[in-house]
FIPA-917398 format. One line per field, with one value per residue (C-alpha): y negated, x, z; residue in three letters; residue number from 1. Coordinates in steps of 0.2 Angstrom, whole numbers. Layout:
py	[Y_...]
px	[X_...]
pz	[Z_...]
code	[ALA_...]
pos	[NUM_...]
This chain:
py	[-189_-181_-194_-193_-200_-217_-213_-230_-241_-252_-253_-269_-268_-282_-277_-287_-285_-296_-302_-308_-326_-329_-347_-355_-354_-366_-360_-369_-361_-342_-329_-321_-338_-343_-341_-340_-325_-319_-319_-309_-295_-287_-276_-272_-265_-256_-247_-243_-237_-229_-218_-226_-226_-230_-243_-252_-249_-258_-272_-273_-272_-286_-296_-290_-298_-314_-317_-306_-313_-312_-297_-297_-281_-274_-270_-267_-252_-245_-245_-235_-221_-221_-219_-203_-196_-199_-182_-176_-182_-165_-169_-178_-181_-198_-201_-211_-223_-229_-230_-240_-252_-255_-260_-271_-282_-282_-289_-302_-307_-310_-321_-331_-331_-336_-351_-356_-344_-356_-348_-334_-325_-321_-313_-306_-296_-293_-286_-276_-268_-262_-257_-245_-239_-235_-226_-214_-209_-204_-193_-185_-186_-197_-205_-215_-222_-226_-235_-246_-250_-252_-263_-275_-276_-283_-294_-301_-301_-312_-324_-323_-326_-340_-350_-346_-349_-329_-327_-314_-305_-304_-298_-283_-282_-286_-275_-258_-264_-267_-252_-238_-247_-242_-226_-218_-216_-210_-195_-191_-196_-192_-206_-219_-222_-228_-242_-249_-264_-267_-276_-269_-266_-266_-254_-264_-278_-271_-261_-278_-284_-272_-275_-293_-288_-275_-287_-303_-301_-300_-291_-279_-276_-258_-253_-259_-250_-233_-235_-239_-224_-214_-221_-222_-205_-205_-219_-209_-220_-206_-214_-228_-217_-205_-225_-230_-214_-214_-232_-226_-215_-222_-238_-228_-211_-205_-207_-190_-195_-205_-189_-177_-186_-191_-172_-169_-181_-173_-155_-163_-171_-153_-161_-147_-152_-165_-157_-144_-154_-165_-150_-141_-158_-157_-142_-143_-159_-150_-135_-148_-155_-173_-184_-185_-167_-152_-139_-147_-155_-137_-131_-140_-142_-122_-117_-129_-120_-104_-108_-115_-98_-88_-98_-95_-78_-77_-63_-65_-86_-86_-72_-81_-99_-92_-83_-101_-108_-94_-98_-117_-114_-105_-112_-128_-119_-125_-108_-115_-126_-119_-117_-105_-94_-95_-92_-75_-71_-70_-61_-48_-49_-46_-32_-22_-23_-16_-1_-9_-8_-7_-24_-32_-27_-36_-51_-48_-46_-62_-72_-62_-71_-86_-91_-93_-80_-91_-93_-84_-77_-69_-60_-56_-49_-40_-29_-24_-18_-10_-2_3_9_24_19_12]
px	[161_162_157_148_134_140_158_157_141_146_165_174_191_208_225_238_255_268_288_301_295_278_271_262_243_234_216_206_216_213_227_219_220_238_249_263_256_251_269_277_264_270_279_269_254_264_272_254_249_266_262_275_264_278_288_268_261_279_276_258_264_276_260_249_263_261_245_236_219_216_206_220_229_221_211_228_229_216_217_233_224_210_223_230_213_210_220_209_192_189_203_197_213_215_196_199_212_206_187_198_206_192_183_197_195_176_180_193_182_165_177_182_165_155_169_163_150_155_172_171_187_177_163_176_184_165_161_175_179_158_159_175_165_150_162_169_151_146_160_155_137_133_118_111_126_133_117_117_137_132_118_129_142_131_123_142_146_133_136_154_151_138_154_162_180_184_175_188_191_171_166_173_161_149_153_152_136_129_135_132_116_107_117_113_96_98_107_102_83_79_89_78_71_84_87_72_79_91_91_93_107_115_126_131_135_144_154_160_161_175_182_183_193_204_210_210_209_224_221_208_216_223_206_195_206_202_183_185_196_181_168_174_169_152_149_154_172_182_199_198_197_214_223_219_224_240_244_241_251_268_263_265_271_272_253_247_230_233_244_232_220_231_236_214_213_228_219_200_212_218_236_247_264_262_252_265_279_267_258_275_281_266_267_287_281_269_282_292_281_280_268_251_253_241_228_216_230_240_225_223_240_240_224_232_248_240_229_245_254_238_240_257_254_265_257_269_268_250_245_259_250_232_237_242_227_217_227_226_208_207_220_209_192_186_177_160_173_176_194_194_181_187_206_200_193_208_216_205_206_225_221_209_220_235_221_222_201_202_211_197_185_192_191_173_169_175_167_149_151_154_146_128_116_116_133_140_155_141_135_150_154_139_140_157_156_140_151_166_155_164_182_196]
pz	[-399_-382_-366_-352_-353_-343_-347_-356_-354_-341_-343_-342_-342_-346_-340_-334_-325_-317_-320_-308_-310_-308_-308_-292_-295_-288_-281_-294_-306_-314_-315_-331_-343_-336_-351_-344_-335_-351_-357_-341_-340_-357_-350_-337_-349_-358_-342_-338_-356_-356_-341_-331_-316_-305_-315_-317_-301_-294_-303_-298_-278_-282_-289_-274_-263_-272_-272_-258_-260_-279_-287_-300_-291_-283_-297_-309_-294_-297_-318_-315_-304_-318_-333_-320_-322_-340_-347_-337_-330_-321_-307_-294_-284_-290_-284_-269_-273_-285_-278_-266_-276_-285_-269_-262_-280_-275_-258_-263_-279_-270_-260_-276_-280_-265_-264_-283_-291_-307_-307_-320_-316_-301_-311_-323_-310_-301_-317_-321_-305_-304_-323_-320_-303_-316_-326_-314_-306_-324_-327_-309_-314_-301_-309_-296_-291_-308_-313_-300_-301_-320_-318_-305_-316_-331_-320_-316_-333_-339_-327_-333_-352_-346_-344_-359_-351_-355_-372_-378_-367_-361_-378_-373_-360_-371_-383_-375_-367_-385_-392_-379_-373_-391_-391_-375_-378_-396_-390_-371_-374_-355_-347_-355_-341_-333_-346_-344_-333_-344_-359_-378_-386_-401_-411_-426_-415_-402_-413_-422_-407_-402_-418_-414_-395_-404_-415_-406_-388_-377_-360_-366_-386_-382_-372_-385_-399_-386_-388_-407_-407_-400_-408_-427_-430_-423_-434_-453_-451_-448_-458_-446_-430_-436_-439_-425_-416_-425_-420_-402_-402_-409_-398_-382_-386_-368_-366_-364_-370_-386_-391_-389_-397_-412_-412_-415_-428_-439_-436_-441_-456_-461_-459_-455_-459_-446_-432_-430_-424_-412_-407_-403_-394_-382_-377_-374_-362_-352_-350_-344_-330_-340_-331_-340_-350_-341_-346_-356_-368_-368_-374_-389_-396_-390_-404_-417_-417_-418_-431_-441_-440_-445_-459_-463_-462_-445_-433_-419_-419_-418_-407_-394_-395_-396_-381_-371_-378_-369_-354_-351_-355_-339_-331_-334_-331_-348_-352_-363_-375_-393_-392_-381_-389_-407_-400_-391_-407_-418_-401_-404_-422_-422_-409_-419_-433_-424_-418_-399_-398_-377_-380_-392_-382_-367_-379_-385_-369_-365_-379_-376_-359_-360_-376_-379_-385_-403_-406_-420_-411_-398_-411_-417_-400_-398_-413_-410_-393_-399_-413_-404_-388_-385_-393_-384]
code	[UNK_UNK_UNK_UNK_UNK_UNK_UNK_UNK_UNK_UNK_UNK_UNK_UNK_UNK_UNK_UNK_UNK_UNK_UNK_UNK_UNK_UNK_UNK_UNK_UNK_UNK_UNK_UNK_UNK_UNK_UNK_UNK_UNK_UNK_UNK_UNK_UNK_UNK_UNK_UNK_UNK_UNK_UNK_UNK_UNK_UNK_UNK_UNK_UNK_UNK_UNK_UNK_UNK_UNK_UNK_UNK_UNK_UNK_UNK_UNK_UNK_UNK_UNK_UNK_UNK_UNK_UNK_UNK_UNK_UNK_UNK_UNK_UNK_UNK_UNK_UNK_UNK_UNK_UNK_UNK_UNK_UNK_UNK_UNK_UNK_UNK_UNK_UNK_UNK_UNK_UNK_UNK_UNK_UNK_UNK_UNK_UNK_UNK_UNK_UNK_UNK_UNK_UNK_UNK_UNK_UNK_UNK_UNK_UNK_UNK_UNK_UNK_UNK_UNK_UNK_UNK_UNK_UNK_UNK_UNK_UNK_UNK_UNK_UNK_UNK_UNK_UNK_UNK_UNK_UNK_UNK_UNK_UNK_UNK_UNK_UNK_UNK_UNK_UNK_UNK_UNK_UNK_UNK_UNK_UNK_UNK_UNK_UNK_UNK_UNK_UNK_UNK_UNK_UNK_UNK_UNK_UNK_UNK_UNK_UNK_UNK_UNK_UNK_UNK_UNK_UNK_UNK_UNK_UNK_UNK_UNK_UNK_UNK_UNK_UNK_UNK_UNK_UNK_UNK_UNK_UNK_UNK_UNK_UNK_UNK_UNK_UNK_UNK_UNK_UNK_UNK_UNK_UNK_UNK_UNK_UNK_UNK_UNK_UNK_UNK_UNK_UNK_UNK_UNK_UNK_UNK_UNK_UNK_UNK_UNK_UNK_UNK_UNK_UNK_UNK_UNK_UNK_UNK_UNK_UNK_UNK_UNK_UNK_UNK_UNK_UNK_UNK_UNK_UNK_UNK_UNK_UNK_UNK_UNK_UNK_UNK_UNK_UNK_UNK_UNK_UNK_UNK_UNK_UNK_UNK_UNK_UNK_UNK_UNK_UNK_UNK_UNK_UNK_UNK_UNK_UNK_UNK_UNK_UNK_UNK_UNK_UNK_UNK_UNK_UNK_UNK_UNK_UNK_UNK_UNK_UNK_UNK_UNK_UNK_UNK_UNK_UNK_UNK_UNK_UNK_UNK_UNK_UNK_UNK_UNK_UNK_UNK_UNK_UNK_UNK_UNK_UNK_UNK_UNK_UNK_UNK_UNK_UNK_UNK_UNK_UNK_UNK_UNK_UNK_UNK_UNK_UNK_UNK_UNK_UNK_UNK_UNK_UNK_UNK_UNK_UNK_UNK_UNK_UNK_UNK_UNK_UNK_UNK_UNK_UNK_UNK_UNK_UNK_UNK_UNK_UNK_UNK_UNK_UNK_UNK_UNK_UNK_UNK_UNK_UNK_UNK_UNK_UNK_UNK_UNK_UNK_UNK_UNK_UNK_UNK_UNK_UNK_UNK_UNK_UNK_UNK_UNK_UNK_UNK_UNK_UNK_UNK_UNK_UNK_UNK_UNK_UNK_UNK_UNK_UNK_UNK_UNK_UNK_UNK_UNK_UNK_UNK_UNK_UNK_UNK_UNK_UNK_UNK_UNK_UNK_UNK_UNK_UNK_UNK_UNK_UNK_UNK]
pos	[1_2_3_4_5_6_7_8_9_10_11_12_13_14_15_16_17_18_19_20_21_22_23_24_25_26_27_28_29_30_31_32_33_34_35_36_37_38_39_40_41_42_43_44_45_46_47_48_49_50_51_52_53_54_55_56_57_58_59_60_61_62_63_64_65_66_67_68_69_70_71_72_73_74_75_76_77_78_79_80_81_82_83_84_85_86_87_88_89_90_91_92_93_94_95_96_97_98_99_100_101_102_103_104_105_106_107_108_109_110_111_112_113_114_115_116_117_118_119_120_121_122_123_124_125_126_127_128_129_130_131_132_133_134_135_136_137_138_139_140_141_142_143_144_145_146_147_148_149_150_151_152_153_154_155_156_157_158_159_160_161_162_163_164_165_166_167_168_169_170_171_172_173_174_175_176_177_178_179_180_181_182_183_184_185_186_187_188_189_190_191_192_193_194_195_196_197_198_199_200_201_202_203_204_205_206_207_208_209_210_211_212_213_214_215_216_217_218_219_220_221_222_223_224_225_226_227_228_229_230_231_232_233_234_235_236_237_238_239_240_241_242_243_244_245_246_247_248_249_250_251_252_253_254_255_256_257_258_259_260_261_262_263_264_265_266_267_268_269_270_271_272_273_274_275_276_277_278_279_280_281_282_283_284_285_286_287_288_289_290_291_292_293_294_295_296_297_298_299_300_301_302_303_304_305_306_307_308_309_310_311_312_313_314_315_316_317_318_319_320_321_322_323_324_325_326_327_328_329_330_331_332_333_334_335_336_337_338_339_340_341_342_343_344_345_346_347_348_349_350_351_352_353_354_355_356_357_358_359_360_361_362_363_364_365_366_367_368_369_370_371_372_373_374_375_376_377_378_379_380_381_382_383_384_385_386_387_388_389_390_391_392]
């Protein structure tokens, strides 16, 4: 499973979106336990899932207006912006906004919470707002700065699960805590110094934990569905991971993300029949601009459909899409990944078949670049530009 390395750790995220008619809210009262909210914000989750930024982030203006001086959208803002960023965590356009959002809910929640520090909507949102900060500085290897977002918003989150109000929807929380807090320094040994002021966690737990949200919760189901998602296969439950991709998916087929990755899980599954025709269908929706659909997913679906027609014995097919794969991988600048290597491979195997060694080489000397001295298409490389020295 591919993360940075606080990608997760300190994420605590609900979800949450507004109708036409929203009740008064008296300032004693919390937004997030209000059923009646609960009920009207359907629609508005989905929008956002759904990549319908504009129809969501509408919705959450409308809410903004209502209730000016609640976290509640400010931070619903700002989870749009980080859903922009999640095909792909390399662009940083959506940076600001939604650093900015994310502060605003700060602001308006330490405001809630300096009026009551018993209120635990107030450390929810603390919390959650901090967590997501915590997550973005991972993925730009901030390190400093996302350890300190990350140890805020546990501190917040323990104060919020103290009074118990938001048990559900905390275990979230609580749940990635558990989980990535034992995982991180099982797999990046060098940070564990940094986890020193924090306190232990625990994979079994957290991972029933987020069994418990994905099933049961109500802002944070779909998000805890997303971590299972990713953390199924690291944990031999591979079957549960493609499910869960799959129900993704078809609950929000214009999220560009949960296609991609269902599209993954059908290739790891060896499910050919049915990757071709998703595979086919993002690539059609990134040649058609659709919001969500770039590089890094052209790229996958790209290889897959190459490696489909290599399979069917179609030439042509295969040497078009292992072509595109090459392309988005560049387009994308994501030149150390194993789809771009393997699919310049076959391009130069098609072209040394056809007699076309000046073309091969171009390939191999591609790969000999950009792979490591120890990977066996650098060897590969190496002896056939050795061998065909003087040819092409």
């Amino acid at each position: 499973m591919k993360k940075s390395i606080f990608l997760v750790f300190f994420s605590l995220i609900f979800n949450h979106a507004q109708a036409q008619k929203l009740p008064e809210i008296d300032s004693v009262d919390m937004l997030l336990t209000n059923v009646s909210i609960q009920i009207e914000c359907t629609a508005g989750v989905n929008d956002l899932y759904n990549f319908k930024f504009a129809r969501a982030e509408s919705q959450f203006g409308w809410l903004r207006r209502k209730y000016p001086s609640h976290p509640l959208p400010y931070f619903l803002m700002g989870l749009s912006q980080w859903w922009k960023i999640a095909p792909n965590v390399d662009n940083q356009k959506y940076d600001t906004k939604f650093l900015a959002y994310m502060d605003s809910s700060i602001t308006m929640a330490e405001a809630l919470y300096d009026k009551n520090k018993k209120n635990p909507e107030a450390s929810f949102f603390l919390a959650a707002a901090y967590g997501f900060k915590g997550r973005l500085y991972g993925e730009r290897k901030q390190w400093t700065k996302g350890a300190f977002a990350g140890k805020t918003a546990v501190k917040y989150m323990e104060k919020a699960i103290d009074k118990g109000d938001l048990s559900i929807e905390l275990l979230f929380g609580d749940g990635l805590y558990n989980y990535f807090a034992e995982w991180i320094p099982q797999n990046y040994k060098f940070l564990k110094p940094v986890l020193w002021f924090f306190r232990n966690g625990n994979k079994k737990l957290g991972l029933e934990q987020l069994e418990k949200v994905a099933a049961n919760a109500f802002y944070t189901k779909t998000e805890a569905q997303y971590f299972l998602m990713r953390i199924y296969p690291d944990e031999g439950q591979a079957p549960k991971a493609f499910e869960m991709a799959k129900y993704l998916n078809k609950t929000f087929p214009d999220n560009a993300y949960f296609h991609r990755y269902y599209a993954r899980m059908l290739y790891t599954n060896g499910s050919m029949y049915e990757l071709e025709p998703v595979s086919l269908e993002i690539i059609a929706r990134i040649d058609s601009s659709q919001v969500g659909y770039e590089e890094i997913s052209g790229r996958y679906a790209a290889f897959y459909l190459g490696h489909i027609y290599r399979l069917q014995n179609n030439k042509d097919k295969a040497k078009l899409y292992y072509d595109r794969a090459v392309k988005f991988s560049e387009a994308s600048k994501t030149l150390d990944a194993g789809y771009y290597h393997y699919a310049m491979a076959e391009l130069a195997h098609y072209a040394d078949k056809e007699g076309n060694i000046s073309l091969a080489k171009q390939y191999y000397e591609k790969i000999k670049e950009y792979t490591d001295n120890k990977h066996v298409l650098h060897k590969e490389a190496k002896e056939y530009l050795k061998k065909n020295k003087r040819k092409g």
